[in-house]
C-alpha positions in Angstrom: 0.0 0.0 0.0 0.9 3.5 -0.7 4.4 2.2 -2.6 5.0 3.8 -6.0 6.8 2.8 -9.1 9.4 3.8 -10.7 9.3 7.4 -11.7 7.1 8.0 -9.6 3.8 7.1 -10.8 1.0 4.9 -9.7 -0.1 2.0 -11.6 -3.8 3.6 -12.5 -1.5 5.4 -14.3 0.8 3.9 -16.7 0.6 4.9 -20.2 -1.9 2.7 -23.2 -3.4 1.0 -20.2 -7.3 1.1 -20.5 -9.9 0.5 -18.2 -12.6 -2.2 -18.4 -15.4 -0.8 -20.9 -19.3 -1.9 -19.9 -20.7 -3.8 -22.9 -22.5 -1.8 -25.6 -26.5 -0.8 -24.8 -28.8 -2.8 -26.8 -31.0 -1.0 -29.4 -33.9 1.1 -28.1 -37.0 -1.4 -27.2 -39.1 1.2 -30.0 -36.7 1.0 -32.7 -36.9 -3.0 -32.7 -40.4 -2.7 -32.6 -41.3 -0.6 -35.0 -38.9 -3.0 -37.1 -41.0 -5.8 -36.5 -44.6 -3.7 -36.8 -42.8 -2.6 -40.4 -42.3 -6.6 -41.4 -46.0 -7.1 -40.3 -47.4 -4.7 -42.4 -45.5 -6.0 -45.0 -46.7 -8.9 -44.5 -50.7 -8.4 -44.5 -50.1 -6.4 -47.6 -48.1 -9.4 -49.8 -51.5 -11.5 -48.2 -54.2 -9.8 -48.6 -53.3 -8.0 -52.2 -52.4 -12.1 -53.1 -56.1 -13.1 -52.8 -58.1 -9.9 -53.5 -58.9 -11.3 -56.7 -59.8 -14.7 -55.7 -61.9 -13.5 -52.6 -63.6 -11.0 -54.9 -65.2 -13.5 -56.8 -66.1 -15.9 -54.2 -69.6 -16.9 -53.9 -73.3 -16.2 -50.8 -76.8 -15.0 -51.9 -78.1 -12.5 -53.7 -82.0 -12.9 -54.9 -83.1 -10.6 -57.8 -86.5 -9.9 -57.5 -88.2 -7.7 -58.5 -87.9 -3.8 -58.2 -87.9 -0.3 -58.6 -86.4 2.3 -60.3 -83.4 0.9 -62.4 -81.3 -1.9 -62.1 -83.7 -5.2 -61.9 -83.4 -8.7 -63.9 -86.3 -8.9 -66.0 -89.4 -10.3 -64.8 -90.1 -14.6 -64.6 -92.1 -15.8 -67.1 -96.0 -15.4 -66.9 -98.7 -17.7 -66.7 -99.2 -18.4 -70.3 -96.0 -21.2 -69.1 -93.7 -23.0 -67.7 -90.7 -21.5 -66.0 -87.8 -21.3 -68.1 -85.2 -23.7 -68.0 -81.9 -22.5 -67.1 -78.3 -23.9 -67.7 -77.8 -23.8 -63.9 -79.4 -26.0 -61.4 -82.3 -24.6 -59.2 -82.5 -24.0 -55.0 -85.2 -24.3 -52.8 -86.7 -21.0 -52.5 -87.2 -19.5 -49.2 -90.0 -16.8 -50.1 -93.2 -16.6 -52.1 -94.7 -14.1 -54.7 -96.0 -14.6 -58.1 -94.8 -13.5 -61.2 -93.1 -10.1 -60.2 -90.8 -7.3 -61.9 -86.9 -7.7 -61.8 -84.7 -6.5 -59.0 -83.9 -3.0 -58.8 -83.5 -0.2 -56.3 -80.6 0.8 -53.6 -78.1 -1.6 -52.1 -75.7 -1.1 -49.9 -72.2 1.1 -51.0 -69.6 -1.4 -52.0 -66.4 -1.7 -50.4 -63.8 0.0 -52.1 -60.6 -0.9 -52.8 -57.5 1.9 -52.2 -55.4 3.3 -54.7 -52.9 6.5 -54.7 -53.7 8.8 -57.5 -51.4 9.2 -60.2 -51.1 5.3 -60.7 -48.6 5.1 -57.5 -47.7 1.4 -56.4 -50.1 -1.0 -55.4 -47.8 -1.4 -52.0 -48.1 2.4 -51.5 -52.0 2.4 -52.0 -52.2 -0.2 -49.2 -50.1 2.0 -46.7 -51.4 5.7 -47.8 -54.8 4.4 -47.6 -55.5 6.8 -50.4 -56.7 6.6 -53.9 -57.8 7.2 -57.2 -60.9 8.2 -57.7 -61.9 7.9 -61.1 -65.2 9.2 -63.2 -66.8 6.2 -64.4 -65.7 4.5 -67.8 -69.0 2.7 -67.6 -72.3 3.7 -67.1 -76.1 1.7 -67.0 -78.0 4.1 -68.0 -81.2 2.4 -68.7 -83.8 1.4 -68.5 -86.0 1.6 -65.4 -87.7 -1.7 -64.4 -86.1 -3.5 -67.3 -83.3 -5.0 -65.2 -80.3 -2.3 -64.4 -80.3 -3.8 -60.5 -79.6 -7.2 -61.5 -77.2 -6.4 -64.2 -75.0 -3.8 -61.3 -75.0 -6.8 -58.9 -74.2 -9.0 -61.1 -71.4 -7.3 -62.2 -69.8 -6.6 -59.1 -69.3 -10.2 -58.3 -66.1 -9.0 -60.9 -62.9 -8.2 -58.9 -62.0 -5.5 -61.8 -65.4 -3.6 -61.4 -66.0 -1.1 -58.7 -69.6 0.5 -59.0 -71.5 3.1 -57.3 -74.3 1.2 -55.1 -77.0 4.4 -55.1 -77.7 5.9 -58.0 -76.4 9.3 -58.0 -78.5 11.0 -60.8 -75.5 13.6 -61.7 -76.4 13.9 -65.4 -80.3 14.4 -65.0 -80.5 15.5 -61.4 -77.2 17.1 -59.7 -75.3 18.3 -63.1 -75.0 21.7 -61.2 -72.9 20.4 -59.1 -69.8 19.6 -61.6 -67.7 16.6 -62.7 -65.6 17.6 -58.9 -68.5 16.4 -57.3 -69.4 13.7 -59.0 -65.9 11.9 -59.3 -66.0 12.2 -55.5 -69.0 9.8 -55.2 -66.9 7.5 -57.0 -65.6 4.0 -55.1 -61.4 4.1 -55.4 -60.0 2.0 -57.5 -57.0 0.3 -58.3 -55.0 0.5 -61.9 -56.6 -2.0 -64.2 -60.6 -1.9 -62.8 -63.8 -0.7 -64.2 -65.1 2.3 -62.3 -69.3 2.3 -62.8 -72.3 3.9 -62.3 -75.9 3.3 -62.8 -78.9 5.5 -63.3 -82.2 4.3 -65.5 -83.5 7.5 -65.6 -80.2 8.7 -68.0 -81.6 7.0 -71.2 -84.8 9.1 -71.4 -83.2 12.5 -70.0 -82.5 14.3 -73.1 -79.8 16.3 -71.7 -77.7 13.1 -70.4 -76.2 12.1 -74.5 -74.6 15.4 -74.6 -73.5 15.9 -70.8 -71.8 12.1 -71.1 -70.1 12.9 -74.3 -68.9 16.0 -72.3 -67.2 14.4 -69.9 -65.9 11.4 -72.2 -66.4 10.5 -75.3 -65.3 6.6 -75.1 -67.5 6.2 -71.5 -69.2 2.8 -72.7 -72.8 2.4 -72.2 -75.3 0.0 -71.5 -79.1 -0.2 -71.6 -80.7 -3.2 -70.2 -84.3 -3.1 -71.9 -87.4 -5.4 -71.4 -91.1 -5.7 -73.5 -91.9 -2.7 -72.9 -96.1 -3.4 -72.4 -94.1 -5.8 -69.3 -91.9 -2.8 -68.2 -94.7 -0.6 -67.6 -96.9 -2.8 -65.8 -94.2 -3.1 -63.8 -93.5 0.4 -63.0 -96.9 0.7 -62.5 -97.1 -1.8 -59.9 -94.1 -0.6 -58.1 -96.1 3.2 -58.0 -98.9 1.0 -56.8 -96.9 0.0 -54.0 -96.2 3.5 -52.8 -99.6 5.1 -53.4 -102.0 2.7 -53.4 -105.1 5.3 -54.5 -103.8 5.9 -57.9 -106.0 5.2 -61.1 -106.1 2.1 -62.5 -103.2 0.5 -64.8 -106.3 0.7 -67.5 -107.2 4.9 -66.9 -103.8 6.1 -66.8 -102.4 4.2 -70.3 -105.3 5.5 -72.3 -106.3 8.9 -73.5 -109.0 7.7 -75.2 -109.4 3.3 -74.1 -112.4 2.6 -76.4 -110.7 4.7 -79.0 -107.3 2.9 -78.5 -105.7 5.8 -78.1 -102.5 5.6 -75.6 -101.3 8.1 -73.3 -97.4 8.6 -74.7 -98.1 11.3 -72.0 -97.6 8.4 -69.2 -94.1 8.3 -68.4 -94.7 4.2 -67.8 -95.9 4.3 -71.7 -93.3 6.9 -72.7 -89.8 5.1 -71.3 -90.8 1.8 -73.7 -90.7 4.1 -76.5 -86.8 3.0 -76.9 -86.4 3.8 -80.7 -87.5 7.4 -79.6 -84.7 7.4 -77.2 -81.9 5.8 -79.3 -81.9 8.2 -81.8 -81.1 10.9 -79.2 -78.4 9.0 -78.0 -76.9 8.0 -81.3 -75.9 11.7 -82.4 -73.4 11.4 -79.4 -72.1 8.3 -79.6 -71.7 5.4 -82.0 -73.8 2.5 -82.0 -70.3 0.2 -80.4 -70.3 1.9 -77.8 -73.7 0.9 -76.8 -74.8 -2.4 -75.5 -78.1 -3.7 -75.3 -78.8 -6.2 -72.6 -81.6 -8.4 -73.2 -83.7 -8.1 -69.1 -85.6 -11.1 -70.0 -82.4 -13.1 -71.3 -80.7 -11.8 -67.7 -83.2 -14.2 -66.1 -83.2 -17.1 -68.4 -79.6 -16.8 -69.1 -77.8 -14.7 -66.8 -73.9 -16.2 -67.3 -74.7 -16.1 -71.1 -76.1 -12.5 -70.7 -73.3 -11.5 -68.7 -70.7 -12.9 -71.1 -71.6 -10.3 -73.4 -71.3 -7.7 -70.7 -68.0 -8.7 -69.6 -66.1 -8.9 -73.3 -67.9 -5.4 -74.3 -66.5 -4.1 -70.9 -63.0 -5.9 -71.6 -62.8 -8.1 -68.6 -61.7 -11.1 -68.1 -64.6 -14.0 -68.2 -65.1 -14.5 -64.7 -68.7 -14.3 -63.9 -70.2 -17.8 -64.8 -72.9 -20.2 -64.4 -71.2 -21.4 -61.3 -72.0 -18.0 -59.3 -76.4 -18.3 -60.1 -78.8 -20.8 -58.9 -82.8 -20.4 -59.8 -85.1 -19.2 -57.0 -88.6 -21.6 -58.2 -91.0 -19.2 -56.0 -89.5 -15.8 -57.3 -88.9 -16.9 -60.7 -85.4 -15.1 -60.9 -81.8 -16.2 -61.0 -79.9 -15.6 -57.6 -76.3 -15.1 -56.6 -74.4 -17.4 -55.0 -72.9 -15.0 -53.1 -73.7 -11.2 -52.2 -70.8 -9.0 -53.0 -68.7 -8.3 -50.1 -70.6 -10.9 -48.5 -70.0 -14.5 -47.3 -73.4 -15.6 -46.0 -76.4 -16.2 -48.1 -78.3 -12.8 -49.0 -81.3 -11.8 -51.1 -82.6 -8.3 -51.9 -85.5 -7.0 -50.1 -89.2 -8.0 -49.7 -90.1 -5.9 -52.1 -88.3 -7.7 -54.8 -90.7 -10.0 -56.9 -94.2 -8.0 -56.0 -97.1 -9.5 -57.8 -98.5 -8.1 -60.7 -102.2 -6.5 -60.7 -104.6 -8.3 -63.1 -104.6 -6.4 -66.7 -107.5 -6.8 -68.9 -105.7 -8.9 -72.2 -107.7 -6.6 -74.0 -105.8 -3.5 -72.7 -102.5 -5.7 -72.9 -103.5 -6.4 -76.7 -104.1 -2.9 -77.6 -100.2 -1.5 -76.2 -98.8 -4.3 -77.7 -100.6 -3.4 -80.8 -99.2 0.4 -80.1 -95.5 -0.6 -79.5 -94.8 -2.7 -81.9 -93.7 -0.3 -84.6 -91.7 1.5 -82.5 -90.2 -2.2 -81.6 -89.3 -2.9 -85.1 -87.6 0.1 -85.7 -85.9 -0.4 -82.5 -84.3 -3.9 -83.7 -83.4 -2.5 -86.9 -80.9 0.4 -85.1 -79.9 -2.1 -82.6 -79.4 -5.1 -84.9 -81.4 -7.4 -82.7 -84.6 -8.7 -82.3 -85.6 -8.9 -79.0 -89.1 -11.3 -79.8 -91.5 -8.9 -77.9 -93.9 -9.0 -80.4 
């Protein structure tokens, strides 16, 4: 103790000798963790965007009854026969109604899918939860009760078509409101899908040919259409159903019954008048950018229907007869699965209303009054639809 070496200095101090060093700290706990939170997300995204296609096109239930307003599968067949037979095997049906109009009217928003605007990466979409908003390169635009419902749902059993559920009613209604407005009511989308919209009331607004062609040019169109002496009893029922004291089917579609003279007046006789229609249409847009969607082939034949849809759209063949079975009470096809759905669902109770009774004689007479105006309609559409 106390001794010294030589020189004079103690041994804590001799030269190049260092003292123990503690061990280095680990990292932070929150860097390692946000590490690991970082190879999570990661992760989820490689997983879910993996099977967003094949999820998308899963199938549950969807009846199509049917309906107001717009989008609806054609009515079932009436009782001058038998059901149709269709190419996909029937279910036991759950409700009851007799011969009734197509599906139509509001569903529930669909889920939409993110995407960054400017076409960013899909991995970027998923983390920004952004995305592009697009205005629709599609639109139903007719024609109410002839089937617009069922074609919409149909089509968004597709994982590259994002649709509006409600119809917005921007080119007849809300045009006031500017294309700002209305891209903003549109689902997001990612590169590669269909952004749509459907509103019935388009195809008999004369203002929508040239307000469409203002926004795009190439927007593709389609126009589900139905006999039209069956589409109007149909909307008239569904008016029925609403306010009950309204004249009969029989006062309002004449001006003049024993005269046969039909109210065109009647917007449930005007809307059939398609030809009418086309023509206004047609100085906007040529005839292939039109499709004409047979309602009462949507019900018979709804994968054959929607195999048209899909190649005029561009798409890849995905909806089949796989995703439909035939609902026997309703008369109508059903989904297999409601979109963004994986339990059995059907549209509401007021899908598939029964019909009023219509004197033949009165249905005679507006077939009678259509059918010229149907003629002419096949001739500009190239197809005979067989309603008279």
């Amino acid at each position: 103790m106390g001794q010294r070496l030589s020189g004079g200095r103690s041994c804590l101090d001799v030269p190049g000798r260092l003292l123990p060093q503690p061990p280095p700290p680990p990292p932070p706990v929150r860097r390692r963790l946000a590490l690991l939170f970082a190879m999570l997300c990661v992760w989820l995204y490689l997983l879910v965007y993996s099977c967003a296609g094949s999820c998308a096109a899963a199938p549950g239930l969807l009846l199509l009854g049917s309906g107001s307003g717009a989008a609806h599968a054609p009515p079932a067949p009436g009782p001058d026969g038998p059901p149709p037979r269709l190419p996909f095997p029937a279910a036991p049906a759950t409700q009851s109604a007799a011969g009734g109009e197509v599906a139509e009217g509001a569903t529930s928003q669909e889920e939409q899918s993110p995407e960054t605007p400017d076409s960013p990466s899909p991995i970027s979409s998923f983390f920004s939860g952004s995305g592009s908003k697009q205005l629709p390169q599609a639109i139903i635009i007719g024609v109410k009760k002839g089937g617009t419902r069922a074609l919409l749902e149909f089509l968004r059993v597709h994982p590259d078509v994002r649709a509006v559920g409600a119809e917005p009613h921007f080119f007849d209604r809300s045009y006031d409101k500017g294309l700002a407005w209305y891209r903003d009511l549109m689902p997001r989308t990612l590169e590669g899908q269909i952004t749509m919209e459907k509103t019935p009331s388009y195809f008999v607004t004369r203002e929508a040919p040239a307000r469409i062609s203002a926004m795009s040019k190439d927007t593709k169109l389609l126009v589900v259409v139905r006999d039209p002496v069956t589409r109007a009893v149909s909307d008239y029922t569904q008016t029925l159903s609403k306010r009950p004291d309204i004249p009969s089917f029989e006062s309002l579609a004449f001006r003049n019954r024993s005269a046969g003279l039909v109210d065109r007046s009647w917007s449930a006789i005007q809307i059939g008048l398609y030809a009418e229609h086309l023509e206004r249409w047609l100085r906007h847009f040529p005839a292939r950018q039109m499709l004409f969607v047979s309602g009462e082939r949507l019900v018979r034949d709804p994968a054959g229907e929607l195999g048209r849809v899909q190649d005029f759209l561009g798409l890849k063949r995905i909806i089949s007869d796989k995703h439909f079975y035939f609902n026997q009470t309703k008369g109508f096809p059903c989904l297999k699965k409601a979109e963004g759905s994986g339990r059995p669902h059907c549209l509401g109770k007021t899908k598939g209303r029964p019909h009023p009774e219509i004197d033949a004689q009165v249905l005679r007479q507006l077939r009678d009054f259509y059918r010229p105006f149907n003629r002419k309609f096949y001739q500009m559409t190239g197809h005979d639809f067989g309603w008279d």
